[in-house]
C-alpha positions as a Markdown table, in Angstrom:
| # | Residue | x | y | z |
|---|---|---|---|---|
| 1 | Unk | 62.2 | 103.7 | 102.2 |
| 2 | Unk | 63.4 | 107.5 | 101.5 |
| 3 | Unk | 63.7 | 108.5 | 97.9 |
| 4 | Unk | 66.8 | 109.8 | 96.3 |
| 5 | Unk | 66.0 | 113.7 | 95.3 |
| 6 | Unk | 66.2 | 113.3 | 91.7 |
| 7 | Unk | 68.4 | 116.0 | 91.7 |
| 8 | Unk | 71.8 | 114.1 | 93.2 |
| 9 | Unk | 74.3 | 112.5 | 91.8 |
| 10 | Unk | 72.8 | 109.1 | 92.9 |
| 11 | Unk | 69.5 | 109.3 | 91.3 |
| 12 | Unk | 71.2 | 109.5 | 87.9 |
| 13 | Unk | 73.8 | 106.6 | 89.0 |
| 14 | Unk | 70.9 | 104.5 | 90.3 |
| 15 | Unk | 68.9 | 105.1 | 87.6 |
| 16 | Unk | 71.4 | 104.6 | 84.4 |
| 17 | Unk | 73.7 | 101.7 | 85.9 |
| 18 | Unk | 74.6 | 100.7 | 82.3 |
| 19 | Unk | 75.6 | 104.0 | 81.2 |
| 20 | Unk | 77.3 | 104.5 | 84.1 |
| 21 | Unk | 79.4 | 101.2 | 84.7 |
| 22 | Unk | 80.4 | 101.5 | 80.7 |
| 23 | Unk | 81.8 | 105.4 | 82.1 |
| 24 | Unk | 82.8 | 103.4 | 84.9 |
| 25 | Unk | 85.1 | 101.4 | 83.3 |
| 26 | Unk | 86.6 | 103.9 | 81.2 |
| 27 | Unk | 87.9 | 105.8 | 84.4 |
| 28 | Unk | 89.1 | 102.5 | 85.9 |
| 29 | Unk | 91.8 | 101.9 | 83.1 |
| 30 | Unk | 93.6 | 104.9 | 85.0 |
| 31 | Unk | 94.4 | 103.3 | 87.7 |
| 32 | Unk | 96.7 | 100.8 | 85.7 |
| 33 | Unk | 98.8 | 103.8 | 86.0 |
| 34 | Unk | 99.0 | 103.2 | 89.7 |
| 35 | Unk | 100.4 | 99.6 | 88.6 |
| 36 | Unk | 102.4 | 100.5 | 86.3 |
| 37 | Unk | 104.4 | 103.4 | 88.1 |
| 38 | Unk | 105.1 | 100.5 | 91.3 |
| 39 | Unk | 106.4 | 98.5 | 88.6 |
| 40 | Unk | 109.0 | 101.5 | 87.9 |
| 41 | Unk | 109.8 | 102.4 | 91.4 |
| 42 | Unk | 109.7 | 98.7 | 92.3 |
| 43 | Unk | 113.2 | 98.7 | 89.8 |
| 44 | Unk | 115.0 | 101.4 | 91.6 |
| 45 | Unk | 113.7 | 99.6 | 95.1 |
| 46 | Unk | 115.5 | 97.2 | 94.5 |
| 47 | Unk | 118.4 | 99.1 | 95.2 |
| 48 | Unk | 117.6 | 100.3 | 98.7 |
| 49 | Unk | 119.4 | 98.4 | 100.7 |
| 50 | Unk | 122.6 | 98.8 | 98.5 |
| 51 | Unk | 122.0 | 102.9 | 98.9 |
| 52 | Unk | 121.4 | 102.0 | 103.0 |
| 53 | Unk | 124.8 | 100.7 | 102.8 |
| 54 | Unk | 126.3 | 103.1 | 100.6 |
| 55 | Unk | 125.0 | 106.2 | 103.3 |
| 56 | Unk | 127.3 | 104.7 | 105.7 |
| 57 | Unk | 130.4 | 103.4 | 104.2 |
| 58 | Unk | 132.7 | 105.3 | 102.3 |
| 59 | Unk | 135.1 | 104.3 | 100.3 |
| 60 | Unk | 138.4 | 105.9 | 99.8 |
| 61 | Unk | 141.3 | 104.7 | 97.4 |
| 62 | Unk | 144.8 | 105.4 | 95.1 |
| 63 | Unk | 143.5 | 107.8 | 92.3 |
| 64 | Unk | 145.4 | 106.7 | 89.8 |
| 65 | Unk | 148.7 | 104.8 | 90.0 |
| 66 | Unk | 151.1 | 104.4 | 92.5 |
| 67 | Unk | 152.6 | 107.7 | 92.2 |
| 68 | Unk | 150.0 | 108.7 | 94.6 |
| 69 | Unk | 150.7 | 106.3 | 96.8 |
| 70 | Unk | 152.3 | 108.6 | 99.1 |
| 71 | Unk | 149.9 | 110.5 | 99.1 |
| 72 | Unk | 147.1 | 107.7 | 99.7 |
| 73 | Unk | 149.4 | 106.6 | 102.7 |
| 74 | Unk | 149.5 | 110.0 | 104.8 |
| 75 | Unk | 145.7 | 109.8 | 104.1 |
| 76 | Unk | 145.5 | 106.6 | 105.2 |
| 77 | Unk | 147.3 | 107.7 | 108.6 |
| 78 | Unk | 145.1 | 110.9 | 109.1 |
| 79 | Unk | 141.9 | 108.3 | 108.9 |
| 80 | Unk | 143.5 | 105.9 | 111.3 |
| 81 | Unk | 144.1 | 108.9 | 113.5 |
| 82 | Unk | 140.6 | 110.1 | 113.4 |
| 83 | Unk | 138.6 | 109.3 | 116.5 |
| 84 | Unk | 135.2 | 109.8 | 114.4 |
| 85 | Unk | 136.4 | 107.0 | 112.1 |
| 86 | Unk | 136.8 | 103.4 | 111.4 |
| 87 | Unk | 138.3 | 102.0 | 108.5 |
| 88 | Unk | 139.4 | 98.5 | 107.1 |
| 89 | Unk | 142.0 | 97.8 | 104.0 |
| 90 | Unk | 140.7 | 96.3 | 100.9 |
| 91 | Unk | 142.6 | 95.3 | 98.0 |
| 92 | Unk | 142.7 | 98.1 | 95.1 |
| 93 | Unk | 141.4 | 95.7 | 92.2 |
| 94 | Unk | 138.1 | 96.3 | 91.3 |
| 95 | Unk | 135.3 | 94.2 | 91.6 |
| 96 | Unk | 131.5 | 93.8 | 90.4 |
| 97 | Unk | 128.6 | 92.6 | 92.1 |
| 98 | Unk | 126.8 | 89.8 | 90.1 |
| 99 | Unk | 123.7 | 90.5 | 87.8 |
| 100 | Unk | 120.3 | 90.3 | 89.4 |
| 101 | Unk | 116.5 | 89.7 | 87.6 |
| 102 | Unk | 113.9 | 92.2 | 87.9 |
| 103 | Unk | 109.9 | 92.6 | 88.1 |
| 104 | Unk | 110.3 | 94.4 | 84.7 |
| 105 | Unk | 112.8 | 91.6 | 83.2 |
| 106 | Unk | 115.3 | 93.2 | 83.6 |
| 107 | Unk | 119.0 | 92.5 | 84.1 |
| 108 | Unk | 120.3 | 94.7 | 86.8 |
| 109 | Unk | 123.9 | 94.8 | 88.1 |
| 110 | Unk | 124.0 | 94.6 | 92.0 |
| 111 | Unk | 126.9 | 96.3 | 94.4 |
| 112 | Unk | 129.9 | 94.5 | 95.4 |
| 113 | Unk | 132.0 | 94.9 | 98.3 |
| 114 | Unk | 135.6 | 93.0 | 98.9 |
| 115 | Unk | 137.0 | 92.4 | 102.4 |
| 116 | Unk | 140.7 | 91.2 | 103.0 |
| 117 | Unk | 139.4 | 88.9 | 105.8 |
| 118 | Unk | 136.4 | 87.2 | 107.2 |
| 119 | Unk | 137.1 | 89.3 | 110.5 |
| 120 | Unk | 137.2 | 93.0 | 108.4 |
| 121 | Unk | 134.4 | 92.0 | 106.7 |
| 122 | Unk | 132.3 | 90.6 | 110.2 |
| 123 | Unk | 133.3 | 93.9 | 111.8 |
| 124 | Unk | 131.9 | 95.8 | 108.9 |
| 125 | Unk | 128.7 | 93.7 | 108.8 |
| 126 | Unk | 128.2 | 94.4 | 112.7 |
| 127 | Unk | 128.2 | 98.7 | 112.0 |
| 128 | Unk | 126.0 | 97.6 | 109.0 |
| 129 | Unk | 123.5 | 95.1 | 111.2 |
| 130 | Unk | 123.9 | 92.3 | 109.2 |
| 131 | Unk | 123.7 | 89.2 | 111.1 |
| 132 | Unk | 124.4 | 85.8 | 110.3 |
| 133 | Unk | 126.7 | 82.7 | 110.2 |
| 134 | Unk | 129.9 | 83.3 | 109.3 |
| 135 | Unk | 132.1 | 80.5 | 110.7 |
| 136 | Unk | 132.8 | 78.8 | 107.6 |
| 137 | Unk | 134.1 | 82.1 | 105.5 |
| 138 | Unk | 137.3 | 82.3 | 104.7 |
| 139 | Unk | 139.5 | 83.5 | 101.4 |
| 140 | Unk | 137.3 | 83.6 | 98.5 |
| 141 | Unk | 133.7 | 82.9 | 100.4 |
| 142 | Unk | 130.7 | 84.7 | 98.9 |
| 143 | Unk | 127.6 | 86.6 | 100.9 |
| 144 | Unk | 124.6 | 86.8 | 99.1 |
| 145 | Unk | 120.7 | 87.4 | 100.9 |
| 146 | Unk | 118.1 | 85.0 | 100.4 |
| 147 | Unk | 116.8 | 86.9 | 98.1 |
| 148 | Unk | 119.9 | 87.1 | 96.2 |
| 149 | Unk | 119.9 | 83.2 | 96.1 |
| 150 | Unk | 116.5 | 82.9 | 94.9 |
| 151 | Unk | 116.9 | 85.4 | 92.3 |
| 152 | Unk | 119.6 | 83.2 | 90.7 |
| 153 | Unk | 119.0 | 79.7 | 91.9 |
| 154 | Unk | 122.0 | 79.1 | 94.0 |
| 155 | Unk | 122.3 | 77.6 | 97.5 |
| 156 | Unk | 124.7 | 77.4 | 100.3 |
| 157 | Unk | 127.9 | 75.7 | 99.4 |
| 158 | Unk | 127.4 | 76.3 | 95.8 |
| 159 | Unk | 130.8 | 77.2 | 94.1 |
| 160 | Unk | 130.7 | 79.8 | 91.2 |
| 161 | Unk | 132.8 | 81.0 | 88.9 |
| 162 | Unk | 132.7 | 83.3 | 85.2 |
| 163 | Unk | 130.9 | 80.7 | 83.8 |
| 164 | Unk | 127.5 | 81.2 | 86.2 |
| 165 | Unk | 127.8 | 84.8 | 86.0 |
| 166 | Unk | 130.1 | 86.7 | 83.5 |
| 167 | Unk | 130.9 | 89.7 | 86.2 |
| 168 | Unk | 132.2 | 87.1 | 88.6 |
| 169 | Unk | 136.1 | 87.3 | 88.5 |
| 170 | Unk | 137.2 | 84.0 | 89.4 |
| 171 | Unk | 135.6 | 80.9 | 92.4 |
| 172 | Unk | 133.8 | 81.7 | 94.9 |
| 173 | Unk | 132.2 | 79.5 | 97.5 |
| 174 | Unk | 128.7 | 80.7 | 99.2 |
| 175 | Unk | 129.2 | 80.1 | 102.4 |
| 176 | Unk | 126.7 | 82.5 | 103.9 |
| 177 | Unk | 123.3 | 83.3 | 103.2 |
| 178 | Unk | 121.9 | 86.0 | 105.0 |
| 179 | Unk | 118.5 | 87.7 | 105.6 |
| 180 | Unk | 119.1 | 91.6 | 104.4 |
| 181 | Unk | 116.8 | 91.5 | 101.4 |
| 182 | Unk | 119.7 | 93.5 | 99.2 |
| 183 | Unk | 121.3 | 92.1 | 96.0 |
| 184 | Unk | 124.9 | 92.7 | 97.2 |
| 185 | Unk | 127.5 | 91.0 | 96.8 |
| 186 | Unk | 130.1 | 90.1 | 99.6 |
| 187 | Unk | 133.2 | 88.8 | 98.8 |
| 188 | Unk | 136.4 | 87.8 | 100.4 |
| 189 | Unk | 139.3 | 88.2 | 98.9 |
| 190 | Unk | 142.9 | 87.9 | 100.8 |
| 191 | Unk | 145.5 | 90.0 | 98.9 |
| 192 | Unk | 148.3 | 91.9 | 101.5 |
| 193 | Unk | 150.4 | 93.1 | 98.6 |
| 194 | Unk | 147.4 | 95.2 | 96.5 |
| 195 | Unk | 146.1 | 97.1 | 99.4 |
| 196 | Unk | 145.3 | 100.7 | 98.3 |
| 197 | Unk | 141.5 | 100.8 | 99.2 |
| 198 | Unk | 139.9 | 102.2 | 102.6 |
| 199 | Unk | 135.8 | 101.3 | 103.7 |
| 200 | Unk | 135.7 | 103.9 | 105.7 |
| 201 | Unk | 132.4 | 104.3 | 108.3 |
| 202 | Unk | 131.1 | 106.0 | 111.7 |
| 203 | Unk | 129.4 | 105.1 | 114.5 |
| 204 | Unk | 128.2 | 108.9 | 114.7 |
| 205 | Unk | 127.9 | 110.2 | 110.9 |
| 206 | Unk | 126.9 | 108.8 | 107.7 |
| 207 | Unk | 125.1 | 109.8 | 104.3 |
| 208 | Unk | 126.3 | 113.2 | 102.8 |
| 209 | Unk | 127.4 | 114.6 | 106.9 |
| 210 | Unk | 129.8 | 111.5 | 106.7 |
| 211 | Unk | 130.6 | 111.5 | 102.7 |
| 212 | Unk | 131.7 | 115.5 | 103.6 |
| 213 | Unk | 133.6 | 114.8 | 106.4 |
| 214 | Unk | 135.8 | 111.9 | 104.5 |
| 215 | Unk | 136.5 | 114.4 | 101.8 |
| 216 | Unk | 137.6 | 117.3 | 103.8 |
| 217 | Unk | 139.5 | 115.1 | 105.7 |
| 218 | Unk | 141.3 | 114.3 | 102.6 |
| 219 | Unk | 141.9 | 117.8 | 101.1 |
| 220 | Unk | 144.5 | 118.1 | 98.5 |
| 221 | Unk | 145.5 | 115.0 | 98.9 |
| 222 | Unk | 145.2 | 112.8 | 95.4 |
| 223 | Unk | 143.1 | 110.3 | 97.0 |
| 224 | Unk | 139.6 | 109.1 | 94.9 |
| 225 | Unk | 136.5 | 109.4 | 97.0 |
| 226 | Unk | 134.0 | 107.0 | 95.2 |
| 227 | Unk | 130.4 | 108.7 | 95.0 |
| 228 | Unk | 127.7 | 107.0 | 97.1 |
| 229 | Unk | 125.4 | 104.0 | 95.3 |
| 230 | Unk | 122.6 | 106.2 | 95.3 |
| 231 | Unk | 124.3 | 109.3 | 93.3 |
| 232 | Unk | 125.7 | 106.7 | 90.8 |
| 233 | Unk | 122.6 | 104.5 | 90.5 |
| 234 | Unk | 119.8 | 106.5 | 90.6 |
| 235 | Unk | 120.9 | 108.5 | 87.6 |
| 236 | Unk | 120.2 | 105.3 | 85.6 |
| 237 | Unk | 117.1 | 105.4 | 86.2 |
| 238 | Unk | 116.0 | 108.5 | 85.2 |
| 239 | Unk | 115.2 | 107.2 | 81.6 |
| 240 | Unk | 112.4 | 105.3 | 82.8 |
| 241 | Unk | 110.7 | 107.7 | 84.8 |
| 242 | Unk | 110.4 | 109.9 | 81.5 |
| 243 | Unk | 109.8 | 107.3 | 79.3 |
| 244 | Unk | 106.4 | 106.2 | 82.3 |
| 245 | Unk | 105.5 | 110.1 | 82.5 |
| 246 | Unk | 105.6 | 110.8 | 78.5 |
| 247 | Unk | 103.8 | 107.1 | 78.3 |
| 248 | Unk | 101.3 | 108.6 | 81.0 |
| 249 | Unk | 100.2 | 111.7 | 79.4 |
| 250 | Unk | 99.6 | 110.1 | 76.6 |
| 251 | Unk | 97.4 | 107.2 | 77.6 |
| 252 | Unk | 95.6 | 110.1 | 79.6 |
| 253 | Unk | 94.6 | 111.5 | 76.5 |
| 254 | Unk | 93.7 | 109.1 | 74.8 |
| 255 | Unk | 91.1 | 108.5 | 77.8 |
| 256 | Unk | 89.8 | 111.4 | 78.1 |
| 257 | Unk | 89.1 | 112.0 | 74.1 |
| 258 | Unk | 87.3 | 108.6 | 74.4 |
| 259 | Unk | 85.9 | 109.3 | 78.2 |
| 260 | Unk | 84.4 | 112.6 | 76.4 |
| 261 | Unk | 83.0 | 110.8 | 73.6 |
| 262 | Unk | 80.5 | 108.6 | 75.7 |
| 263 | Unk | 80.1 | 110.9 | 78.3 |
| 264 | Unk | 79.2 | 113.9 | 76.0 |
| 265 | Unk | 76.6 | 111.3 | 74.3 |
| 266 | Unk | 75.1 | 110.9 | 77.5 |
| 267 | Unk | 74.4 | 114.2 | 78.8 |
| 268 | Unk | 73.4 | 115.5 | 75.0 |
| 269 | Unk | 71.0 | 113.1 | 75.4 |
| 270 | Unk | 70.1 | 114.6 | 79.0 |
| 271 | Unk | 69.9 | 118.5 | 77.7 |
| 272 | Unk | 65.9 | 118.7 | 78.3 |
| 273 | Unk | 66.4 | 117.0 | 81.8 |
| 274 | Unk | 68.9 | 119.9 | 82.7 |
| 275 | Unk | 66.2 | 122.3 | 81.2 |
| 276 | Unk | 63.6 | 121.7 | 83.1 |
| 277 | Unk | 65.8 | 122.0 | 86.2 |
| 278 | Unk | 67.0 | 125.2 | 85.1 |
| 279 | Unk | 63.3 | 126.3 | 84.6 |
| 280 | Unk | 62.2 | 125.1 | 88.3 |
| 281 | Unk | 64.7 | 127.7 | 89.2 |
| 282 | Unk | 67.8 | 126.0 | 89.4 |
| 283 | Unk | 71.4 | 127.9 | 88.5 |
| 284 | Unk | 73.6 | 127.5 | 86.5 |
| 285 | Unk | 75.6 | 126.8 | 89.1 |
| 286 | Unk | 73.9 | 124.3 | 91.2 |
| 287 | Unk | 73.9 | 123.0 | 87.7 |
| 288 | Unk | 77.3 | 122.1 | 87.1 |
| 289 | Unk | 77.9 | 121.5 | 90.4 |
| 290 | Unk | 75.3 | 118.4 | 90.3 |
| 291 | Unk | 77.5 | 117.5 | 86.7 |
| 292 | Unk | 80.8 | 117.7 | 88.6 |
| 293 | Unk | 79.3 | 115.7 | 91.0 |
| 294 | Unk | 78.3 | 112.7 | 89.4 |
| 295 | Unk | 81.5 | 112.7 | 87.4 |
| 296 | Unk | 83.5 | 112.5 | 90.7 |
| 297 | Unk | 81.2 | 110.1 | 92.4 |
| 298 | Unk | 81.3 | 108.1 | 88.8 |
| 299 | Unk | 85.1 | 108.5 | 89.7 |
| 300 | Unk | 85.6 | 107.5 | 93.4 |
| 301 | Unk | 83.9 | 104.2 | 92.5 |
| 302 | Unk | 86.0 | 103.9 | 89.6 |
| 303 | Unk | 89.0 | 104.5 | 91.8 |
| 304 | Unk | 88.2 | 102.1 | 94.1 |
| 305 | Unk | 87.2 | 98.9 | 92.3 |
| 306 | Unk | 90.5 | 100.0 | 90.2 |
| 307 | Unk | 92.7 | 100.1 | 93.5 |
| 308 | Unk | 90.9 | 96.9 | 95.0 |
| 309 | Unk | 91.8 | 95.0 | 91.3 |
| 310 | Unk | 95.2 | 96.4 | 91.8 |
| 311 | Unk | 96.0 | 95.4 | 95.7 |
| 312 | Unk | 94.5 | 91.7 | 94.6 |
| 313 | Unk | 96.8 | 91.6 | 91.1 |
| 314 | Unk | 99.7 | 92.8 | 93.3 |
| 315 | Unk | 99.3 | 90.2 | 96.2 |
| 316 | Unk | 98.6 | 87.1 | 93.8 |
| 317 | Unk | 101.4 | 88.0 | 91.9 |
| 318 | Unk | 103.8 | 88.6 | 94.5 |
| 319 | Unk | 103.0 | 85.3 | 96.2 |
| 320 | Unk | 102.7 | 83.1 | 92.9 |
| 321 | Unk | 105.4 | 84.2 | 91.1 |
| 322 | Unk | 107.8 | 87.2 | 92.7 |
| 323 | Unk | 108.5 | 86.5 | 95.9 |
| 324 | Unk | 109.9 | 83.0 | 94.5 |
| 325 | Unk | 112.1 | 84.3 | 92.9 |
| 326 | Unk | 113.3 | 86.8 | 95.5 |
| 327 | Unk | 111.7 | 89.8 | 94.1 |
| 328 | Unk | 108.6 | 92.1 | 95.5 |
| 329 | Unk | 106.4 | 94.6 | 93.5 |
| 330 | Unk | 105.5 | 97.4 | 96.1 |
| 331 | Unk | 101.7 | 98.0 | 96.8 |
| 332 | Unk | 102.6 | 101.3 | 96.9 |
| 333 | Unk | 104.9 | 104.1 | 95.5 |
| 334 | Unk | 105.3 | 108.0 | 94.9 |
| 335 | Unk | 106.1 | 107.0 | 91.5 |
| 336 | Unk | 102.6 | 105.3 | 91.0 |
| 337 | Unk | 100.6 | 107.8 | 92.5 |
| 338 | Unk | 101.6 | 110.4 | 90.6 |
| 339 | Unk | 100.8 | 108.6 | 87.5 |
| 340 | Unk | 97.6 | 108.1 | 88.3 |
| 341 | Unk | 96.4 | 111.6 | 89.6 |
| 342 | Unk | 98.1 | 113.1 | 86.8 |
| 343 | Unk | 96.3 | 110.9 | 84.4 |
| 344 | Unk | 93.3 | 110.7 | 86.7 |
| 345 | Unk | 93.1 | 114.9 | 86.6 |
| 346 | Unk | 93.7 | 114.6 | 82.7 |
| 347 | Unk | 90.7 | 112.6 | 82.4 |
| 348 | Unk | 87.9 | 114.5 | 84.9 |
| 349 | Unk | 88.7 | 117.9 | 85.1 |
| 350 | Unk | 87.7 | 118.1 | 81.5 |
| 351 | Unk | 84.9 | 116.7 | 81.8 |
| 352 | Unk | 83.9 | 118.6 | 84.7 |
| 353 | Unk | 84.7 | 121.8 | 83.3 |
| 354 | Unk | 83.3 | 121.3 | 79.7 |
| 355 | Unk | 80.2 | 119.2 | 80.8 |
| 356 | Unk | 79.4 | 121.3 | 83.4 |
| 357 | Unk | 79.2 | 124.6 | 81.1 |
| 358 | Unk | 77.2 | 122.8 | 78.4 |
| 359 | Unk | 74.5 | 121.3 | 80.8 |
| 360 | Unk | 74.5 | 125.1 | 82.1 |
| 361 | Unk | 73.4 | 126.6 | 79.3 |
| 362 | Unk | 70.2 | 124.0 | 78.7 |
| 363 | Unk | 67.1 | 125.8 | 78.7 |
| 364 | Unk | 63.8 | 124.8 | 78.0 |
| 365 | Unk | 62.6 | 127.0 | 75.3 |
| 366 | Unk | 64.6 | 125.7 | 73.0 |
| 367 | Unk | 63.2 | 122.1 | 73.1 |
């Protein structure tokens, strides 16, 4: 069997397993960053569908009171004339979607959107690629997903009111369920004599091309373009991300302080090891690049038992307890990547750097 050149990075791991699974350890409580920035992103994804929507549905209405009615009316026309447009009438009272659960415990409050008809609202659900069945909607049905359902207990045919959920104004029946994933809520809600609302969409724009296009189409006109769901919810979130960054740094220093600790014990302990190498000719250099080394091998394993303790937490709990409840916690997420290099890079660069330089200056004369 070939022997490891005492000299790598693996002799030393081979050679001081305790040492090193206690270092180990240390660098694997980083990775919970991973975790906990999906947990984050895993709130705002929640979300995505509603944005999807949102990017191709605008919605146009009376500013104000009905002073601008006139003025809601010509734009109204100028839509209708539009051959890049299509448009159905809502009502112009307001609605809310209903409140939703979240992998953080939170309480979130989904979209809504209110059609006039079962037939505006099929047509809109056809540009949107919902699918479903829809024969039994009528005035005052309710579309929810599956996951919707799950979230808050409710089957098909279930009637509900204020009393199930304080943003619902007045009885609904569910009379669809459908597949989409998103928390929105559809309602249906018959009203000819309150018309003063427009979902406007495009079979060849959408997102900010189409959000552009509505407004300039409106000009002067006193007419309200509603932002998209994505300018007006993401904003909301922004607390967190600050709050998990802040949280972050912090924990990353607190690692690192106590990484250092054992870490500088170890290689004190080492000095007349590095000596003698730096007698039998090595550099400084090769010195601290052996150091570096065996931090970032140390590391990589730390990464990926971290990262393999992380995909298994993330699949049990998604199967035994999310997913039952119509919720998902990502695998994966920009959010929780970025935690964990920055906190990751807080943690070994250090130690690299100031590790490196004090193994470099060992020399054996001094022993």
């Amino acid at each position: 069997m070939k022997k490891i050149n005492p000299f790598s990075a693996f002799y030393y791991m081979k050679e001081n397993r305790g040492r090193v699974f206690l270092c180990i350890f240390m660098m694997v409580l980083a990775t919970l960053m991973f975790l906990a920035g999906n947990y984050i992103h895993s709130e705002t994804y929640s979300f995505e569908k509603e944005f999807e929507y949102s990017d191709k549905i605008v919605v146009a209405g009376l500013q104000s009171t009905d002073e601008e009615y006139k003025d809601f009316a010509a734009f109204r026309k100028a839509v209708q004339e539009d051959e890049k447009l299509e448009f159905v009438d809502v009502t112009a009272y307001g609605f809310s979607g209903m409140q939703h659960g979240t992998v953080l415990g939170f309480e979130m409050g989904g979209w809504s959107y209110v059609f006039n008809s079962a037939d505006d609202m099929k047509k809109v659900f056809k540009h949107l690629g919902i699918k479903g069945d829809f024969s039994k909607c009528k005035n005052r049905s309710m579309v929810i997903s599956q996951d919707f359902a799950d979230n808050k207990g409710i089957r098909l045919g279930d009637t509900l009111d204020h009393s199930f959920d304080s943003y619902i104004d007045g009885e609904y029946t569910v009379d669809a369920i459908i597949d989409d994933g998103s928390f929105c809520t559809f309602l249906i809600f018959e009203s000819d004599d309150s018309l003063g609302r427009l979902y406007i969409y495009s079979d060849t724009m959408e997102k900010e091309e189409l959000y552009s296009y509505v407004k300039k189409l409106a000009g002067d006109r006193k007419v309200q373009i509603s932002e998209s769901a994505r300018s007006r919810v993401l904003p909301q979130f922004y607390v967190f991300y600050v709050l998990f960054y802040a949280v972050d740094i912090l924990i990353a220093v607190v690692l690192a302080v106590t990484v250092n600790s054992v870490v500088t014990g170890q290689y004190i302990k080492r000095t007349c090891e590095f000596g003698i190498y730096r007698a039998l000719g090595r550099s400084r250099r090769e010195v601290r690049k052996k150091v570096a080394a065996e931090i970032i091998f140390m590391n990589i394993t730390a990464c990926i038992i971290g990262g393999a303790a992380i995909f298994l937490f993330t699949y049990m709990i998604n199967e035994l307890v999310y997913m039952k409840k119509g919720m998902h916690l990502l695998f994966y997420s920009g959010t929780g990547l970025a935690g964990f290099i920055l906190c990751d890079v807080l943690i070994v660069v250090p130690l690299i750097l100031s590790k490196g330089r004090l193994m470099g200056k060992a020399d054996v004369t001094e022993f």
